[in-house]
NUROVO-478772 format. One record per residue (C-alpha): residue in one letter; x, y, z. Coordinates in nm, 2 decimals. Layout:
R sese   east  north     up
R    A      X      Y      Z
...
END
This chain:
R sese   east  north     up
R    X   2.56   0.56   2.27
R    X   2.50   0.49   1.88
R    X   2.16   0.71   1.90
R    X   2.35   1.03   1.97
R    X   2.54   0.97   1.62
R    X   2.20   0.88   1.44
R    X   2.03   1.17   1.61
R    X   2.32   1.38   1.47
R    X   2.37   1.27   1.15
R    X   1.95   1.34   1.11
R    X   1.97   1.69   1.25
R    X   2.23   1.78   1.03
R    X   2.04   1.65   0.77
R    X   1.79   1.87   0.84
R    X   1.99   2.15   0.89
R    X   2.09   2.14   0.59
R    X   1.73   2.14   0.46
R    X   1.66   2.43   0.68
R    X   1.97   2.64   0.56
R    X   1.91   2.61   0.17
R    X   1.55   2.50   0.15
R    X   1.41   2.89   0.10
R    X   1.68   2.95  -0.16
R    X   1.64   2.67  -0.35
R    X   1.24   2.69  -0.35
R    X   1.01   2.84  -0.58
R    X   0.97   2.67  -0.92
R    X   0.86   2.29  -0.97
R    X   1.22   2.19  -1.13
R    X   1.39   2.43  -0.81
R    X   1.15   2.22  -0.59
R    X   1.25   1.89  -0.76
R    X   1.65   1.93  -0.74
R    X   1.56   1.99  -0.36
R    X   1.42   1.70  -0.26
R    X   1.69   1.57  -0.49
R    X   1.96   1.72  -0.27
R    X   1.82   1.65   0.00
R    X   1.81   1.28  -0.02
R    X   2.15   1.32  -0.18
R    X   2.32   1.48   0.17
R    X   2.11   1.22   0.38
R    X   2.26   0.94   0.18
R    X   2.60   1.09   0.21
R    X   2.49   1.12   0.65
R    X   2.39   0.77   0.62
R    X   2.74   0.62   0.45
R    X   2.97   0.82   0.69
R    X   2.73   0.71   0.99
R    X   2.78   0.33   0.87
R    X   3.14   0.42   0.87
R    X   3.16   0.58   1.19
R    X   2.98   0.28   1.34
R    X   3.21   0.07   1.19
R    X   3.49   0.22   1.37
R    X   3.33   0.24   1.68
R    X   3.28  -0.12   1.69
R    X   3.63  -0.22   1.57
R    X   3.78   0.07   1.83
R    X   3.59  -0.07   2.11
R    X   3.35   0.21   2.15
R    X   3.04  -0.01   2.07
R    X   2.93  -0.36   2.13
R    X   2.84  -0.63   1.90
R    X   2.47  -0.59   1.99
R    X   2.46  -0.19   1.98
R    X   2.67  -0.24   1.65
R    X   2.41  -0.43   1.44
R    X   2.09  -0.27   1.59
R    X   2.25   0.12   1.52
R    X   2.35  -0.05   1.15
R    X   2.03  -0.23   1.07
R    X   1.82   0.06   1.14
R    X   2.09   0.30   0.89
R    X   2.06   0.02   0.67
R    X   1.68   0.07   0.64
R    X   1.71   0.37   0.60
R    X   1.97   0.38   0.35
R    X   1.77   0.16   0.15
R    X   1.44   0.40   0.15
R    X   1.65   0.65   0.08
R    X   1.84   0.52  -0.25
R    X   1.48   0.41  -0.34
R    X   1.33   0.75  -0.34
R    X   1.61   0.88  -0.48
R    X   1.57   0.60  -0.78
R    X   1.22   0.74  -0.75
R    X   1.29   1.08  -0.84
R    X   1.51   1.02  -1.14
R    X   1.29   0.78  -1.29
R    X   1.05   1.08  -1.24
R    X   1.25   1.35  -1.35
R    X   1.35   1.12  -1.68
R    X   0.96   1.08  -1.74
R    X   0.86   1.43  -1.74
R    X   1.18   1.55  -1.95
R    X   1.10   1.33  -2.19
R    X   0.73   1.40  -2.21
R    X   0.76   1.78  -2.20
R    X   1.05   1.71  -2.51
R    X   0.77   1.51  -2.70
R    X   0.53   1.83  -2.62
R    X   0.81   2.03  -2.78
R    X   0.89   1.82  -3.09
R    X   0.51   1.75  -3.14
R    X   0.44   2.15  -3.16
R    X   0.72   2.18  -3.40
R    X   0.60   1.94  -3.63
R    X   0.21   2.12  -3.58
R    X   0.39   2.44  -3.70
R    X   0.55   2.27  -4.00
R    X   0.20   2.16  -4.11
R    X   0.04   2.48  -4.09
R    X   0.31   2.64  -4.28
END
């Protein structure tokens, strides 16, 4: 009963992947904000499945037992998912900053020359 909702919440997920992947690929920064997005909308899946599987146990829909094994497994996943997310801005940060270094560095070269 709780894998139907996981199942769900993955396929959407990857729906969602599927629907604006080709529009949103084609450059390295487009490319980027994807994967960016998409661990954004399967972090959002993940919270409302915790949710949902909160309120299935407290409406009777689940048992204890199906309860925490459905909610340690989002949990893991959840986790992954804010680390790769943690991941990306970490990356992102480090190659804004080294392409503005590029920048400033090039501007000073030009002073010199002139």
């Amino acid at each position: 009963m709780v894998y139907p909702v996981l199942l769900f919440s993955l396929l959407s997920a990857a729906a969602f992947l599927f629907i604006f992947g080709p529009v949103l690929t084609g450059q390295q920064r487009q490319r980027r904000e994807l994967g960016r997005a998409r661990l954004e909308a399967e972090k959002q899946t993940l919270v409302q499945l915790l949710r949902d599987l909160e309120f299935d146990l407290r409406t009777g829909k689940l048992s204890e037992a199906d309860y925490q094994l459905a909610r340690e497994e989002a949990e893991t996943r959840a986790i992954d998912v804010l680390a790769q997310l943690d991941e990306t801005r970490s990356r992102w940060t480090s190659t804004a900053l080294e392409a503005e270094i590029g920048r400033l560095r090039e501007q000073m070269g030009r002073r010199r020359r002139a």
